[in-house]
C-alpha positions as CSV (number, residue, x, y, z in Angstrom):
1,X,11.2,-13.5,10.1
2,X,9.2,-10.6,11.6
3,X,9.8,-7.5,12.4
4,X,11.3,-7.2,16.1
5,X,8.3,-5.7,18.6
6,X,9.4,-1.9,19.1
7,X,7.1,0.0,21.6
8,X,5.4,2.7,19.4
9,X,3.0,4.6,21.6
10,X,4.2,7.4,21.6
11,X,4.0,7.6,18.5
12,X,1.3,9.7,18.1
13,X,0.0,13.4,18.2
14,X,0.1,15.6,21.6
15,X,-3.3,16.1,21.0
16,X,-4.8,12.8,20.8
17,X,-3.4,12.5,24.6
18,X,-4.1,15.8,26.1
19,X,-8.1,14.6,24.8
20,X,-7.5,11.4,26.5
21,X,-6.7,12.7,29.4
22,X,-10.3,15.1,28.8
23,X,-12.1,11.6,29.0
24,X,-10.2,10.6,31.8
25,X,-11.7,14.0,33.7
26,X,-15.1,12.9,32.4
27,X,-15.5,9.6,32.7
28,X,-18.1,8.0,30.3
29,X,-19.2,4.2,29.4
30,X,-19.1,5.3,25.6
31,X,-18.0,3.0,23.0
32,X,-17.4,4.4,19.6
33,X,-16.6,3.5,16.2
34,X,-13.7,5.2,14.2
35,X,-13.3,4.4,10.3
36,X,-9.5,4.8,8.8
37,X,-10.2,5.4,4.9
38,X,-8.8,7.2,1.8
39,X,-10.6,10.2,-0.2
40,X,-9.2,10.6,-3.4
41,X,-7.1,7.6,-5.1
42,X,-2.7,8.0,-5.2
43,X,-1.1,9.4,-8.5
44,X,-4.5,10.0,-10.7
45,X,-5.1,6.1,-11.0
46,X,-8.6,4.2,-10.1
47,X,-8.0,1.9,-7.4
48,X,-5.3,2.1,-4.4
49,X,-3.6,-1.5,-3.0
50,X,-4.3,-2.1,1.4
51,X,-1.0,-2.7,3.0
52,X,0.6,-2.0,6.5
53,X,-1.9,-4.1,8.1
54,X,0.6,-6.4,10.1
55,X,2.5,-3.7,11.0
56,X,-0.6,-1.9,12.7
57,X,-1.4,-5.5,14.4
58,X,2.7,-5.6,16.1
59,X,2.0,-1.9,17.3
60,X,-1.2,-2.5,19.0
61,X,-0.1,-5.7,20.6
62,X,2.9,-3.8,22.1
63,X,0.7,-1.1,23.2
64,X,1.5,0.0,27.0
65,X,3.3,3.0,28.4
66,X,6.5,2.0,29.6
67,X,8.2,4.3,32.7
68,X,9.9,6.1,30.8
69,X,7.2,7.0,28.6
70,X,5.0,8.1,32.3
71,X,8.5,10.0,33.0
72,X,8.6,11.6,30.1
73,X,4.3,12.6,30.1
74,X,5.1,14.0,33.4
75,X,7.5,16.5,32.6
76,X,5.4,18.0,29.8
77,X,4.1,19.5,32.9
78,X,0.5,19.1,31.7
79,X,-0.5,15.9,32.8
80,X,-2.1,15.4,36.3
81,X,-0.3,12.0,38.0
82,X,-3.8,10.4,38.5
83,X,-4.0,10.5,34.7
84,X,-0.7,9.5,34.3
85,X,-1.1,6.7,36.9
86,X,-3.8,5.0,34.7
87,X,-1.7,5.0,31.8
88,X,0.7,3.0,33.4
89,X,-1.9,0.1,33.2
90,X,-3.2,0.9,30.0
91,X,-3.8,-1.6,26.8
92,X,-6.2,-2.0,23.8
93,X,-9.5,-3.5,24.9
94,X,-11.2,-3.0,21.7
95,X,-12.3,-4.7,18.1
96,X,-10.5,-4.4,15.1
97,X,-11.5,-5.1,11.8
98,X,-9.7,-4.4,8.5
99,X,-9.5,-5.1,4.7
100,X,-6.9,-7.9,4.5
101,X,-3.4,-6.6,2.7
102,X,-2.9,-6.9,-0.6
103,X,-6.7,-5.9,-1.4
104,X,-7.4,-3.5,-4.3
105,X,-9.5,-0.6,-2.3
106,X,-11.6,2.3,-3.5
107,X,-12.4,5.8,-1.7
108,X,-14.4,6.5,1.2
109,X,-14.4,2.8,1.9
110,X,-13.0,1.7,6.0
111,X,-9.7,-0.1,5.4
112,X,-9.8,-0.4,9.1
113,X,-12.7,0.4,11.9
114,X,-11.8,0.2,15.6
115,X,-14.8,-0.1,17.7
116,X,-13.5,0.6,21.3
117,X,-14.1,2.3,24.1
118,X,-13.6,6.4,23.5
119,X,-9.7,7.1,24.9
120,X,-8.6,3.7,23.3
121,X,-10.1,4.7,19.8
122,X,-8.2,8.0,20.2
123,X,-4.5,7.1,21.6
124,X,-4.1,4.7,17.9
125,X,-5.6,7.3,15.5
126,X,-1.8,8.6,14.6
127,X,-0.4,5.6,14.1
128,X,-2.8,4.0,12.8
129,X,-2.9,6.7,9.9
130,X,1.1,6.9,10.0
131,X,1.6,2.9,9.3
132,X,-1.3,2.5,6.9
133,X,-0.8,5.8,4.8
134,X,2.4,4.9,4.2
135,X,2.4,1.6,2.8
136,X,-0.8,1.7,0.8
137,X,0.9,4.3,-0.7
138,X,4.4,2.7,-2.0
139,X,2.3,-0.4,-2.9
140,X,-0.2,1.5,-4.8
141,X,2.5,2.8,-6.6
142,X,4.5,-0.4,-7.3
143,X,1.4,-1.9,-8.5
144,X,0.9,0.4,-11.3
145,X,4.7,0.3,-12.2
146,X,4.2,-3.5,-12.3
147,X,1.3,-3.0,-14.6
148,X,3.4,-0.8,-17.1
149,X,6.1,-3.1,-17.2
150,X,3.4,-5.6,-19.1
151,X,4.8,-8.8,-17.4
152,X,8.5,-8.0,-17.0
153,X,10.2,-7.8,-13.8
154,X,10.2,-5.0,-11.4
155,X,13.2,-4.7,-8.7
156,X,13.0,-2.2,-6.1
157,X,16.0,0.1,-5.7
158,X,15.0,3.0,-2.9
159,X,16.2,2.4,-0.6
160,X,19.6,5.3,-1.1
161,X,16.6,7.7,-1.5
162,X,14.1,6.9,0.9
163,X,12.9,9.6,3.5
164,X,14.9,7.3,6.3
165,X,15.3,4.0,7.7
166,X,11.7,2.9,8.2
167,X,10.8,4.5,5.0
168,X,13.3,2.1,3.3
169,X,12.1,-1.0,5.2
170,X,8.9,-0.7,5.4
171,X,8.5,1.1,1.2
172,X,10.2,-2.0,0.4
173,X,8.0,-4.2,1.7
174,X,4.8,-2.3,0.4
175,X,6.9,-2.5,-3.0
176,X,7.1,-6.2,-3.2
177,X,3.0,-6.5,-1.9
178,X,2.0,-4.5,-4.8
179,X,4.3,-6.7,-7.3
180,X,8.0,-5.9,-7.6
181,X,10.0,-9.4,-8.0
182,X,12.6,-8.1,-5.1
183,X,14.5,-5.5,-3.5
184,X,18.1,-4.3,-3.3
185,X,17.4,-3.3,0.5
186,X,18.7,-6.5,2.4
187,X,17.4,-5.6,6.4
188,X,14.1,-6.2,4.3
189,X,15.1,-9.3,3.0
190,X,16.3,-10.5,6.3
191,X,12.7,-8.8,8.1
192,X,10.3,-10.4,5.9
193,X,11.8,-13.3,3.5
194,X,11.1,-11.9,0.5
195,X,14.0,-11.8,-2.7
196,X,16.9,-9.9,-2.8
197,X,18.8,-8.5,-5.7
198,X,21.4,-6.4,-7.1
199,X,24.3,-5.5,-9.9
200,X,27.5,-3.6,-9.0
201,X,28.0,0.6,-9.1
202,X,30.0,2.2,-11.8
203,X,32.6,2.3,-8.4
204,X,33.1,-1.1,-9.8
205,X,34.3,-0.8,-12.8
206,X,36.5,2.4,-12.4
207,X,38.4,0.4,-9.6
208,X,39.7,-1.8,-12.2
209,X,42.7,-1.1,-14.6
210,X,39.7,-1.5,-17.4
211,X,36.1,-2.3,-18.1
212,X,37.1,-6.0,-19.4
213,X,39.0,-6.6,-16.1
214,X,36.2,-5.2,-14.1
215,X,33.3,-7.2,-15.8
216,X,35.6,-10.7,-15.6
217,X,36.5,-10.6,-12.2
218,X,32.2,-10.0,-11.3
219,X,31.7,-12.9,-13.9
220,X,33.7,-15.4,-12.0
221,X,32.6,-14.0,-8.4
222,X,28.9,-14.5,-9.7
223,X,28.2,-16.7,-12.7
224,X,24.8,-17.4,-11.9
225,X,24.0,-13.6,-11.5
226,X,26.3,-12.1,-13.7
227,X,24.2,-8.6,-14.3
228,X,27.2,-6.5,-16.2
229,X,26.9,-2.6,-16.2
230,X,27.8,-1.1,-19.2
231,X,27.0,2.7,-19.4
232,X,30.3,3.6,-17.4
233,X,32.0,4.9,-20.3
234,X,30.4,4.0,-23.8
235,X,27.4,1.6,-23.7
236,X,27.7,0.2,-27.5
237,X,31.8,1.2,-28.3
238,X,32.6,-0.3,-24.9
239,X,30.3,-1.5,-22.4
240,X,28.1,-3.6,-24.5
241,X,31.0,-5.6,-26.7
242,X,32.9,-6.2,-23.3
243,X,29.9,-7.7,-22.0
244,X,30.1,-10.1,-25.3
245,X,33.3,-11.1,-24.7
246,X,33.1,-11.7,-21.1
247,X,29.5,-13.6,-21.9
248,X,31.7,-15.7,-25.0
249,X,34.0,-16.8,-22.0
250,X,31.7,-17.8,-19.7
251,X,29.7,-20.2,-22.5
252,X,33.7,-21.7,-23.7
253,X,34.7,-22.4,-19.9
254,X,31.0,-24.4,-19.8
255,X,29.5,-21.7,-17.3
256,X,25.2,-22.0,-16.6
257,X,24.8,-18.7,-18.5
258,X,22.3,-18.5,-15.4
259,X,20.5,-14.9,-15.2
260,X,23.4,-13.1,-17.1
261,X,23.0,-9.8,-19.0
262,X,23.4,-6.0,-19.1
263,X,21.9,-3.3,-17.5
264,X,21.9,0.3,-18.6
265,X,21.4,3.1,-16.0
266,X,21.9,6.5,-18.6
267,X,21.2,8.0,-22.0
268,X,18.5,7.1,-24.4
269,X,17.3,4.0,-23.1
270,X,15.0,2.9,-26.2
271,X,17.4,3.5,-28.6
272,X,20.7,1.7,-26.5
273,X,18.7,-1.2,-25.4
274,X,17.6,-1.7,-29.1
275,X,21.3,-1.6,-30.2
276,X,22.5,-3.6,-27.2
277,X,20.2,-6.1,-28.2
278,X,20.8,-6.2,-31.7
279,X,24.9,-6.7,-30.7
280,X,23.9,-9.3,-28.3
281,X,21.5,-11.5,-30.7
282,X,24.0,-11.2,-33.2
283,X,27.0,-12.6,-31.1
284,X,24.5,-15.4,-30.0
285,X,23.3,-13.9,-26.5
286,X,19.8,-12.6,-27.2
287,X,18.4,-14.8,-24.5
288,X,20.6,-12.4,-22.1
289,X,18.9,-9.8,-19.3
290,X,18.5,-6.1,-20.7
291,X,18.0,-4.0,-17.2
292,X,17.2,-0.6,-17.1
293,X,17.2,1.6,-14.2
294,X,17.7,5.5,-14.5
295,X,14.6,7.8,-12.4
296,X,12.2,5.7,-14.2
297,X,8.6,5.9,-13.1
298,X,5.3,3.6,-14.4
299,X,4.9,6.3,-17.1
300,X,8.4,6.4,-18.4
301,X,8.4,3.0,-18.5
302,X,5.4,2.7,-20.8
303,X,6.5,4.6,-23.0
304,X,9.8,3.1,-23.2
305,X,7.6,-0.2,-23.8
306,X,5.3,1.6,-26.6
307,X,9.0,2.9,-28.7
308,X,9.9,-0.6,-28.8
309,X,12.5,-0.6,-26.2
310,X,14.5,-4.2,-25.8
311,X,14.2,-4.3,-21.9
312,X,12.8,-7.1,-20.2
313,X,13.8,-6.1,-16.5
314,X,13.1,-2.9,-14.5
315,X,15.4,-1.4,-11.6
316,X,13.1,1.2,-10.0
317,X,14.2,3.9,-7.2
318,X,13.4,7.2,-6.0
319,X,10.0,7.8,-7.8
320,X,8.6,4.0,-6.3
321,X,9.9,4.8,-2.8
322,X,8.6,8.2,-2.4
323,X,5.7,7.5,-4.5
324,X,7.1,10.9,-6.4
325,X,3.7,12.3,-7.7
326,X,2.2,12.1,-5.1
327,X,4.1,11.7,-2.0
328,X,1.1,11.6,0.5
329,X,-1.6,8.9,0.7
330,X,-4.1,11.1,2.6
331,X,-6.5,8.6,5.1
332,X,-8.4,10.5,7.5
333,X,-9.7,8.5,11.2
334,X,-12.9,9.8,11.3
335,X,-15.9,9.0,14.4
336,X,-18.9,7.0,12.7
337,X,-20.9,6.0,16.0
338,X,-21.1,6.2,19.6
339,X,-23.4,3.9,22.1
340,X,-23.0,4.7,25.6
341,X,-23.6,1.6,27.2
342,X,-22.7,-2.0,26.1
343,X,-26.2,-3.2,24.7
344,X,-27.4,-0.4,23.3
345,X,-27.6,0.2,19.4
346,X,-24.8,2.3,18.3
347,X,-25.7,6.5,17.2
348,X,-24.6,7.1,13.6
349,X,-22.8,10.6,13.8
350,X,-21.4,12.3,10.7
351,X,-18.8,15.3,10.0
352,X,-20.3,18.0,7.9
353,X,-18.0,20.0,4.9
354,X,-18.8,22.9,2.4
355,X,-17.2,20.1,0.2
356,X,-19.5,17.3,-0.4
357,X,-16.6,14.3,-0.8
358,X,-15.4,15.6,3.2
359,X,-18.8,14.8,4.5
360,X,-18.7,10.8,6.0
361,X,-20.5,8.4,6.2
362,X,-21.8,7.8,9.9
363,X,-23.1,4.7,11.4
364,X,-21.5,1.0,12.1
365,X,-20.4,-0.1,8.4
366,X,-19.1,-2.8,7.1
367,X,-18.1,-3.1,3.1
368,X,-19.2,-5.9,0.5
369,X,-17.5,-6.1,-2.9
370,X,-19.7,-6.9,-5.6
371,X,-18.6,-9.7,-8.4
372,X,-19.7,-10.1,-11.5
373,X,-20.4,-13.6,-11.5
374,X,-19.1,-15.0,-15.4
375,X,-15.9,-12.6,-15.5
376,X,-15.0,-12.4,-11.8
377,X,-14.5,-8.5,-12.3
378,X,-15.4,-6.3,-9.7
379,X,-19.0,-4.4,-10.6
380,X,-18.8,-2.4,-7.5
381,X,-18.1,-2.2,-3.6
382,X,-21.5,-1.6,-1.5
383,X,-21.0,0.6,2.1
384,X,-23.7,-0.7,4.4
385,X,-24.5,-0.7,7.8
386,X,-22.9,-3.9,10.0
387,X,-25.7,-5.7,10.3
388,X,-27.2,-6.2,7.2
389,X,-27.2,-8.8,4.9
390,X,-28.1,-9.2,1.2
391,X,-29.5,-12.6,-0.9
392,X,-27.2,-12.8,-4.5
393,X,-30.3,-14.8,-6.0
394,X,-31.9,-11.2,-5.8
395,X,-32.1,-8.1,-8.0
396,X,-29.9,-5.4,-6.7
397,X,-30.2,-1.6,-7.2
398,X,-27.4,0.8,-6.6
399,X,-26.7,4.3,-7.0
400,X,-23.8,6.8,-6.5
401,X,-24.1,8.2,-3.1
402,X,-23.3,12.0,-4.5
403,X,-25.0,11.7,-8.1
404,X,-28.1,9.8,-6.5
405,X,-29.7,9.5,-10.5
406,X,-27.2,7.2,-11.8
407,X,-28.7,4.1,-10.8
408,X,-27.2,-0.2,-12.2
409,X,-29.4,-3.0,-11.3
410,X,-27.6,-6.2,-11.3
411,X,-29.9,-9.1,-11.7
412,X,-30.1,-11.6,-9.2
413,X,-27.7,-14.7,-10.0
414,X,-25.1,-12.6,-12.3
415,X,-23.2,-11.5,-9.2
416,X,-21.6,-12.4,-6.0
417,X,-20.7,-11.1,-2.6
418,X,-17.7,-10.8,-0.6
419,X,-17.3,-8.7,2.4
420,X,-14.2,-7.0,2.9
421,X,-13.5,-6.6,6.6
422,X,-12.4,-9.4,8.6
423,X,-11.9,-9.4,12.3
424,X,-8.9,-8.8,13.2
425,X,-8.4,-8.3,17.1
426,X,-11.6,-9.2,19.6
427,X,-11.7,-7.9,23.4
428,X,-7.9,-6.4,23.1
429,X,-7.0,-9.9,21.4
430,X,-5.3,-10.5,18.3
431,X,-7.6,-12.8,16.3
432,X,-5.4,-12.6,12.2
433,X,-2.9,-14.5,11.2
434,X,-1.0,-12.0,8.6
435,X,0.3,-13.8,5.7
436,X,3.8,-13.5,4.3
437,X,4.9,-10.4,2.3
438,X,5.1,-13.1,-0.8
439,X,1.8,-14.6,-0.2
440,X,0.2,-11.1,-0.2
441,X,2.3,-10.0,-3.1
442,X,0.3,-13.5,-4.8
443,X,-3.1,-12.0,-2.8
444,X,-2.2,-8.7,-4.7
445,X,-1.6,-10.4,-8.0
446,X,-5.0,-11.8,-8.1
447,X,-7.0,-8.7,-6.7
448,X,-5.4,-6.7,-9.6
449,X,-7.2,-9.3,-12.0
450,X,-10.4,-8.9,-10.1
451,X,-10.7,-5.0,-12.0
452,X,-11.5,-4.1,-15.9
453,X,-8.5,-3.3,-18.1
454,X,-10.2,0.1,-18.3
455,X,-10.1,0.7,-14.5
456,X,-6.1,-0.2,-14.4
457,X,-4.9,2.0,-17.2
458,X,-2.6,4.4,-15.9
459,X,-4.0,7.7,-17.4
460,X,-7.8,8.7,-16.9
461,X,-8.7,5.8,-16.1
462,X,-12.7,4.6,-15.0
463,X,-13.6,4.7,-11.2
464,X,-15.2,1.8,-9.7
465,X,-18.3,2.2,-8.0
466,X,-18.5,2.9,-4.2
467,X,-22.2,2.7,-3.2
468,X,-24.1,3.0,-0.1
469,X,-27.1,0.5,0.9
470,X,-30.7,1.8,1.2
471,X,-30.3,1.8,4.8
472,X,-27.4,3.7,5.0
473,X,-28.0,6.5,2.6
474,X,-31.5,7.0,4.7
475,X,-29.5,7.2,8.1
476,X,-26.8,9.9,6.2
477,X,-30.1,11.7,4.9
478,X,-31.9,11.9,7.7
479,X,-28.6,13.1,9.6
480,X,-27.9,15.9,6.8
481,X,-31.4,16.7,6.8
482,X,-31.2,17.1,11.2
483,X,-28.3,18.8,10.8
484,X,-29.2,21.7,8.1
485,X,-32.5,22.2,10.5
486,X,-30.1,22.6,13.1
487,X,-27.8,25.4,11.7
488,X,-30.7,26.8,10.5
489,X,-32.3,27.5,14.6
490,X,-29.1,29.5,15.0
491,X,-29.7,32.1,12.4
């Protein structure tokens, strides 16, 4: 099930349409090209995961101004109504392309380029930034929780602590694209298909006359799930050997023993789930579920994983859903090219910075990832203009962009090429098919084992290259070059 359509244009900053209305007063035939994409990668780590993608397609589909919307312009008092009468008629007109979700992406790189005409390009910035920020965020961060739990399962649990509704929703779904197993938040479920789960709340048990009572009755309500909590009042005096003797029950009344176990949501979890363990094993149970939950993050759960702890499932909250580290993705929509008229070449135009990583890179680009062709491992992503093209059975030289004198030649037939963005709406028209949360969690899954162990480890880990062609470092050159003349004239 999808989400339902939920007209989102106003969703977007006063400013992008008191400009609009600027082009309106000066009409122009201009199209442009505007590049959404990332400086610096989320929470210290090497790569960041694309999601939010469908979620951008659903809002430019449904993008009109309603009535109420023209109503509302109009008494901002700063609207004039022949402005306001074209919006009532406006819709996206333009391309769209985009790195397909559940792609592993790299700074400085377009995620997404709209090449439209200049007040289309400029109404979807916000958005565009609000959806996609967002979600490559949460999923970024699942995926390196994922990778900390070394193969166990990850359940999102957020949703109580997520900055609102839509946060909740739509974190959850980033969550399961970058790997978790499921969610506890159930509109999410419902929204996009994908697995829900869940225990009971210490509520539970203190409702009861005692823990025994309380752990029974959920045992018979859910045999096949029967996920006891036992840190309510002493994990190994009480919880754990109440747990036994509900789990020796089950197994005499002939139960499935089906996804039964403990989980532990306080105290030292190493050291109880050790214990636990050792209790369960011993009473014939060590096949059973140890969960953990308790504020835990990618790097408490490594080292939980390094001391040995006896946890094999993960119940992950606040610092997943609100990416606690680093609670802001930071993509930028920046202008790349102009052509005024519909044949003619498109300008490269580029935004100047004291700081060299602020400075873009201008033209019409499109982005190919480069394989190493034995280990399928990703060598390094090449920026180049749209329409160029490169032959694999030749040498290729590349260079950092920034540190120009550290230079890799990969010979011709050790690599391959795969370009990134796909089209994704043509003319104003929807042209994707987005796949299912699950089948880009799967897309995710493999795009993770596209990058070298040393580019995944969660502390200091290596960059992956993000070149520029030839052709495109000349054009940024040149344009550098133009502009420093420039500034220069005015002193």
């Amino acid at each position: 099930m999808r989400t339902q359509a939920q007209n989102l244009t106003l969703l977007t900053d006063l400013y992008e349409l008191t400009m609009m209305q600027g082009y309106f007063k000066n009409p122009t035939d201009q199209v442009v090209v505007f590049d959404a994409f990332y400086r610096k990668n989320p929470s210290g780590g090497a790569y960041a995961v694309a999601a939010g993608l469908e979620q951008v397609i659903e809002y430019i589909r449904d993008l009109h101004f309603a009535p109420d919307d023209v109503d509302y312009l109009r008494s901002l008092g700063i609207f004039d109504e022949d402005f306001l009468e074209y919006l009532r008629g406006f819709h996206f007109t333009g391309d769209i392309y985009a790195i397909p979700e559940g792609t592993v992406v790299f700074p400085r790189e377009p995620l997404l380029k709209v090449v439209a005409p200049m007040m289309e390009a400029q109404l979807v910035e916000t958005a565009i930034l609000n959806i996609i920020n967002h979600q490559s965020l949460i999923a970024t961060k699942a995926s390196r929780v994922v990778y900390a739990a070394k193969g166990d399962g990850i359940m999102e649990f957020g949703l109580r602590r997520a900055q609102g509704p839509d946060a909740g929703i739509y974190g959850a779904r980033a969550a399961m694209i970058g790997g978790c197993i499921g969610t506890s938040n159930v509109l999410t479920g419902k929204m996009f298909d994908v697995p829900v789960k869940g225990t009971h709340a210490h509520s539970w048990i203190m409702s009861f006359p005692d823990e025994y009572t309380a752990f029974k009755t959920y045992a018979n309500l859910y045999p096949d799930a029967c996920i006891l909590l036992v840190d309510t009042y002493d994990v190994l005096e009480s919880g754990v050997p109440n747990a036994i003797r509900v789990f020796r029950e089950m197994k005499a009344e002939g139960r499935s023993m089906k996804g039964y176990g403990i989980r532990i949501d306080s105290g030292d979890l190493a050291y109880l789930s050790k214990k636990a363990y050792e209790m369960l094993e011993q009473a014939g149970f060590g096949d059973a579920i140890i969960s953990a939950s308790s504020d835990l993050d990618e790097y408490l759960i490594d080292s939980l994983k390094t001391q040995g702890a006896k946890i094999n499932s993960w119940g992950v909250g606040t610092n997943l859903i609100t990416s606690s580290d680093c609670p802001a993705f930071g993509g930028v929509y920046k202008l790349a090219a102009v052509k005024e008229k519909e044949n003619e070449d498109f300008i490269p135009k580029i935004k100047l910075s004291e700081n060299s990583e602020k400075v873009t890179n201008p033209g019409n680009k499109t982005i190919f990832r480069i394989y190493d062709k034995e280990s399928g491992k990703i060598r390094a992503d090449l920026i180049c203009l749209a329409d160029e093209t490169f032959d694999e059975s030749k040498d290729m030289i590349i260079f950092d962009p920034i540190e120009t004198w550290k230079k890799t030649k990969i010979k011709g037939g050790t690599y391959t090429l795969r370009e990134l963005l796909v089209p994704v709406f043509k003319k104003g028209m929807c042209v994707y098919n987005s796949p299912s949360v699950m089948e880009i969690r799967d897309i995710c899954t493999k795009e993770k084992a596209t990058l070298w162990e040393e580019s995944l480890r969660l502390v200091n880990p290596h960059e992956v290259y993000v070149d520029l062609s030839d052709k495109l470092y000349k054009i940024k050159s040149e344009l550098l070059e133009e502009m420093s003349m420039k500034a220069l004239e005015q002193i």
